[in-house]
C-alpha positions as CSV (number, residue, x, y, z in Angstrom):
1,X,-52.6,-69.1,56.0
2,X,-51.8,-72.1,57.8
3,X,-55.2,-73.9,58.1
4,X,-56.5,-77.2,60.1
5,X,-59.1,-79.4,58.7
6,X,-60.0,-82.3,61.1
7,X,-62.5,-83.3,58.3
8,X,-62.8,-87.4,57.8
9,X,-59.9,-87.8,54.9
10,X,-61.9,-87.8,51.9
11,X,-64.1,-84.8,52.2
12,X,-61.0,-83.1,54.1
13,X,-58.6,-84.0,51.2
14,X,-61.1,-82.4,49.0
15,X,-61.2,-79.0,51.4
16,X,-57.5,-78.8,51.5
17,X,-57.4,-78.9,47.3
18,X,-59.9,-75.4,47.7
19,X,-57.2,-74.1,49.9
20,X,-54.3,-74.8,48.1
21,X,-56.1,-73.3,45.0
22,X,-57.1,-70.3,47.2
23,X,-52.5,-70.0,48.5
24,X,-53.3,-71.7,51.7
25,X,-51.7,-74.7,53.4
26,X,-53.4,-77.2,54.6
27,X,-52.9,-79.4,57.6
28,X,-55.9,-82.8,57.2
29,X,-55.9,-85.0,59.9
30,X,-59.3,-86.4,60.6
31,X,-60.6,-86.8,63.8
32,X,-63.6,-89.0,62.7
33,X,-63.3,-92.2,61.2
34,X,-66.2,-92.9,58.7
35,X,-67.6,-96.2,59.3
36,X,-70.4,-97.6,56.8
37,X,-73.3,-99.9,58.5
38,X,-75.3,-102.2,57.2
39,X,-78.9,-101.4,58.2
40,X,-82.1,-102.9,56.9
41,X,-84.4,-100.5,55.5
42,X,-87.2,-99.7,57.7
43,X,-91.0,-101.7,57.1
44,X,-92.9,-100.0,54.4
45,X,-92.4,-97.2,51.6
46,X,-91.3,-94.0,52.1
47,X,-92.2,-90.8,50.1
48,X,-89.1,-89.1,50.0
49,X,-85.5,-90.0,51.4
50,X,-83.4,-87.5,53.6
51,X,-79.7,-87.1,53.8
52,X,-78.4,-84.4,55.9
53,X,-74.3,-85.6,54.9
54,X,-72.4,-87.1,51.9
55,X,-71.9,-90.0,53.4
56,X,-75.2,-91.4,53.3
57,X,-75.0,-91.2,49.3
58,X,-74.2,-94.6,48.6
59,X,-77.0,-96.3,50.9
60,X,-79.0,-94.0,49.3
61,X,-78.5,-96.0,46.1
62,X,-79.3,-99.0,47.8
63,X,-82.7,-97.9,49.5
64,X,-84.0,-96.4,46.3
65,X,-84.1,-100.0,45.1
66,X,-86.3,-100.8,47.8
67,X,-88.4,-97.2,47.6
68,X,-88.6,-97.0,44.2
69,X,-87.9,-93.4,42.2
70,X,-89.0,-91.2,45.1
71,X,-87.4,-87.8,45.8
72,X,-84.1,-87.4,47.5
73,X,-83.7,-84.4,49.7
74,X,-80.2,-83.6,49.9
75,X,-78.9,-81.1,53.0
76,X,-76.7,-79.5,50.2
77,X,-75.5,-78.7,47.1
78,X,-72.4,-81.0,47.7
79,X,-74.5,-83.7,48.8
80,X,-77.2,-83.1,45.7
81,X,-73.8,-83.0,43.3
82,X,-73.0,-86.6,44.5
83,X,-76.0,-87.7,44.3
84,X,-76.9,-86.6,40.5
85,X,-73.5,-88.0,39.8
86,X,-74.4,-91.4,40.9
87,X,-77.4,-91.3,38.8
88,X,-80.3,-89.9,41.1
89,X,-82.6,-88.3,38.9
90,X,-84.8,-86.7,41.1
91,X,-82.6,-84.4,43.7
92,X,-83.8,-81.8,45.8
93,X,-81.5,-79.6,47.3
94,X,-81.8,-77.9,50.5
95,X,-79.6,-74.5,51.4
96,X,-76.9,-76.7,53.9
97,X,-78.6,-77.1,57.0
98,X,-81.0,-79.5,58.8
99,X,-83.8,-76.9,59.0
100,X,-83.5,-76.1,55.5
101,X,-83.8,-79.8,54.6
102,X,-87.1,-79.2,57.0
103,X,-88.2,-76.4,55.4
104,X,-87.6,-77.5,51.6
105,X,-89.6,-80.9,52.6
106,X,-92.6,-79.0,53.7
107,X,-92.6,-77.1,50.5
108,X,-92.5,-79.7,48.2
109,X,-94.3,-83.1,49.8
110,X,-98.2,-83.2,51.3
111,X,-98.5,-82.9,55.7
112,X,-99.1,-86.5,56.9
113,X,-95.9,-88.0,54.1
114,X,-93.5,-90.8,55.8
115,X,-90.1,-90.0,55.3
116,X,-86.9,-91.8,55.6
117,X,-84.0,-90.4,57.3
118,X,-80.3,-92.2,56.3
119,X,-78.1,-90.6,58.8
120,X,-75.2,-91.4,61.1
121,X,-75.3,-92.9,64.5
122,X,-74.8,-89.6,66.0
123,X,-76.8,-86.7,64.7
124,X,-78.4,-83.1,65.8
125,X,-82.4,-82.9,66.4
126,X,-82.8,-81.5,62.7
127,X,-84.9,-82.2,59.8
128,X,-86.7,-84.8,62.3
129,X,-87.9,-82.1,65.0
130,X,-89.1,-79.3,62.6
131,X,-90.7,-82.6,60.1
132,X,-92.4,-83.8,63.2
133,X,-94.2,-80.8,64.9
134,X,-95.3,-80.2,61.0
135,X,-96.7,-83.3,60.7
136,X,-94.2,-85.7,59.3
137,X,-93.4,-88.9,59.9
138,X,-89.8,-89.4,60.1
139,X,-88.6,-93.0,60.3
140,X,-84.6,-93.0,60.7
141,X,-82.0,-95.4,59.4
142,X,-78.6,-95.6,60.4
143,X,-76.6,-96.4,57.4
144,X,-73.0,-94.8,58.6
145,X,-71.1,-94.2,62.3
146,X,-68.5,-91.5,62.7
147,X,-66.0,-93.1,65.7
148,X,-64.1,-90.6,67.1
149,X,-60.0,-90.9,66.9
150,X,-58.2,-92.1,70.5
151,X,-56.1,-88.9,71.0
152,X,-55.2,-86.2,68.8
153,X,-53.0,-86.9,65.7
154,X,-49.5,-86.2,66.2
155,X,-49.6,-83.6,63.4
156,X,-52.1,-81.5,64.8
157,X,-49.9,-82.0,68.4
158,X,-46.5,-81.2,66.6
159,X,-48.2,-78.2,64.7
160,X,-50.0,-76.2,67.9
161,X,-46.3,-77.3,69.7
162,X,-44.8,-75.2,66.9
163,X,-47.1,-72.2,66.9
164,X,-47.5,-73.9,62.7
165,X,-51.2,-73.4,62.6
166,X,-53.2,-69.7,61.8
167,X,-56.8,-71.4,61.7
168,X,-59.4,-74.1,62.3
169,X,-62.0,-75.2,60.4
170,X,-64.9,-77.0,61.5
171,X,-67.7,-78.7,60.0
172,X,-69.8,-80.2,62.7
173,X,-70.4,-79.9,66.1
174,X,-69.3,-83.0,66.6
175,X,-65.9,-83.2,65.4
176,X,-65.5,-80.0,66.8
177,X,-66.5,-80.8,70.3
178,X,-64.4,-84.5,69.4
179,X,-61.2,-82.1,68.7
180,X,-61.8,-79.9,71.3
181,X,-61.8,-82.8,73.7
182,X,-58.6,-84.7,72.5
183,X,-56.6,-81.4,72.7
184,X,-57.7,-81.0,76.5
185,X,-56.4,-84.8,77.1
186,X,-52.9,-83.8,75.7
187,X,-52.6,-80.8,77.1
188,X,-52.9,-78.2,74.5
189,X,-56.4,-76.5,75.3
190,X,-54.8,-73.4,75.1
191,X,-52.7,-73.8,71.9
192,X,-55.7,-74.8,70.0
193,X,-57.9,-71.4,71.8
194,X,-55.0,-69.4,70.4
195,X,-56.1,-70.3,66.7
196,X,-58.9,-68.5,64.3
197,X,-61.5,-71.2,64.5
198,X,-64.2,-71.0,61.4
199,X,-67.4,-72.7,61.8
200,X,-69.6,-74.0,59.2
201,X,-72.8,-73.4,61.2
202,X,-73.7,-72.1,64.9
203,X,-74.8,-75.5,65.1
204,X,-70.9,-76.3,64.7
205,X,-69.4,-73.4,67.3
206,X,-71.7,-75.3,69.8
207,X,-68.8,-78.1,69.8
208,X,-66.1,-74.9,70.5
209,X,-67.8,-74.1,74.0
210,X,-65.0,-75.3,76.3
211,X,-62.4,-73.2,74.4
212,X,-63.9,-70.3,76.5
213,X,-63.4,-66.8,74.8
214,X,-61.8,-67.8,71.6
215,X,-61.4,-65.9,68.3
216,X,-64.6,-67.5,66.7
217,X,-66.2,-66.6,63.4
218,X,-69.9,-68.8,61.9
219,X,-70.1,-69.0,57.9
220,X,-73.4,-66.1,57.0
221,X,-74.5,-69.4,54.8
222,X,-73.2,-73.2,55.7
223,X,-71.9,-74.2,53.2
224,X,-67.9,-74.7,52.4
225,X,-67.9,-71.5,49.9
226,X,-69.5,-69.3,52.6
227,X,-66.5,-70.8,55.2
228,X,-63.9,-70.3,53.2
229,X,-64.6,-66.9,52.4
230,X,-64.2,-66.1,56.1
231,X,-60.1,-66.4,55.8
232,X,-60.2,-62.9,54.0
233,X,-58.7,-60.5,56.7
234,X,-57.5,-62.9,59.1
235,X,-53.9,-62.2,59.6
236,X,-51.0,-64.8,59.8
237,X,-49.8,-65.8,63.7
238,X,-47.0,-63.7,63.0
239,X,-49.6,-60.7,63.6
240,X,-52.0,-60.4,66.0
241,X,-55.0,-63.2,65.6
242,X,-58.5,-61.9,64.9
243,X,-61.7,-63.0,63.7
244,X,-63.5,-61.2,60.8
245,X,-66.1,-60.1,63.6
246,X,-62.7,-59.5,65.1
247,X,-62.0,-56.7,62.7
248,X,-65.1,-55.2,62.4
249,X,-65.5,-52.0,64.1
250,X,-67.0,-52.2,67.6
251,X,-67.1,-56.1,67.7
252,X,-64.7,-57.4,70.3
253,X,-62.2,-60.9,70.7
254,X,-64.0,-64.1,71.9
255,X,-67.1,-63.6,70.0
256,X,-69.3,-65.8,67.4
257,X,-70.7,-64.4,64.2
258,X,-73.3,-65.8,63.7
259,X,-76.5,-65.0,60.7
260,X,-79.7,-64.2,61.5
261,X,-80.8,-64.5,58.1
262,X,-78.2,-66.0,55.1
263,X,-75.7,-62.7,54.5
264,X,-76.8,-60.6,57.3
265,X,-74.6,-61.7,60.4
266,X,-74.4,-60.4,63.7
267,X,-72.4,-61.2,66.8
268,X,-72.9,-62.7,69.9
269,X,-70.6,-63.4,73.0
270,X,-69.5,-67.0,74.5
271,X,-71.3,-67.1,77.5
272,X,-74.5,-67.3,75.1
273,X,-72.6,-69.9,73.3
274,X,-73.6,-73.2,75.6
275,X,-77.6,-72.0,74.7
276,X,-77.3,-71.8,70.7
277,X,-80.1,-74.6,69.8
């Protein structure tokens, strides 16, 4: 299978290394730039730090100095796997979402706890929203910015000009949405629709809306085994294109499988897509 990863290069030459070792070829070009920022930490101690991405791990070894050995609540296991690498004794790992993170928190620190967020410049409503209405206080420091690329790489143009791409992988809304949008200014909408598109989280398909009824499949759990394991069944572009929710009897092209709970999916069609919170 011929697979895109518009990941930022590190983490997406990491993702192409589990496809290759899984007899997939990889395509990385990154549509987001990581940029680090230098942020003073917030007045006061925290009780616990968040991180909902792995690129807040290494300003997360620079506010524990300030914080002292509090808990670190990491999004993922990826995330918790940096972290423990770098020396973090106390990790807490959440099951790869924002809610999760929300949920483990609540579990495992006292209502009324302050809480340190160290997120990116751009960033979804969760753990802060579900923290808040439980009583949290979430203070937020931006320690990284994701800047979007100026037009779509001319491998990814080259490849949908070619027919040379099977599938999409995406990661976050908004690199998906950020793709989505730099294929629309060059004039390939279309091409890129005509691909498998694998999403890491509904959260994520939220960023596929303007591709209109494309083949779109959600990981049952986000995180990158869970996505990966969607390319079984998904045939080549020689053959017709089809989601795994595709193949499944009675489920029909242009719709989003999405989880209700982790490993039970179900499917839902695009016009509900633009309403996924």
């Amino acid at each position: 299978m011929r697979v895109l990863v518009s990941r930022p290069r590190r983490q997406g030459d990491r993702t192409a290394a589990r496809l290759a070792a899984l007899g997939h070829e990889a395509l990385v070009a990154p549509v987001l730039e990581i940029v680090p920022q230098e942020a003073a930490p917030p007045s006061g101690r925290a009780a616990g730090l968040l991180l909902t991405s792995l690129n807040a791990v290494s300003a997360a070894l620079r506010h524990r100095a300030h914080h002292g050995e509090v808990p670190v609540f990491a999004v993922g296991a990826r995330t918790a796997a940096a972290l423990a690498e770098a020396g973090v004794s106390d990790v807490r790992c959440a099951e790869g979402d924002g809610a999760a993170l929300a949920r483990l928190v609540t579990r495992e620190l006292p209502r009324g706890a302050a809480l340190l967020h160290l997120a990116g410049r751009d960033r979804t409503a969760e753990p802060a929203r579900s923290l808040g209405a439980a009583g949290y206080t979430v203070r937020v420091c931006v320690v990284y910015e994701a800047r979007p690329a100026g037009r779509l790489p001319d491998s990814v143009a080259e490849a949908l000009d070619l027919g040379r791409l099977d599938v999409a992988l995406h990661y976050s809304r908004r690199s998906a949405a950020t793709l989505v949008g730099l294929a629309e200014r060059s004039g390939r909408l279309d091409r890129l629709a005509g691909l498998v598109h694998l999403c890491l989280s509904e959260e994520t398909a939220i960023g596929l809306a303007p591709l209109g009824p494309a083949a779109i499949a959600v990981a049952a759990c986000p995180d990158e085994a869970a996505l990966l394991g969607l390319l079984t069944g998904i045939e080549p572009a020689s053959a017709p294109l089809r989601s795994r929710a595709a193949a499944e009897p009675g489920a029909r092209q242009g719709t989003i499988e999405r989880p209700t709970s982790c490993g039970q999916p179900r499917t839902i069609g695009p016009d509900e897509r633009d309403a996924t919170t």
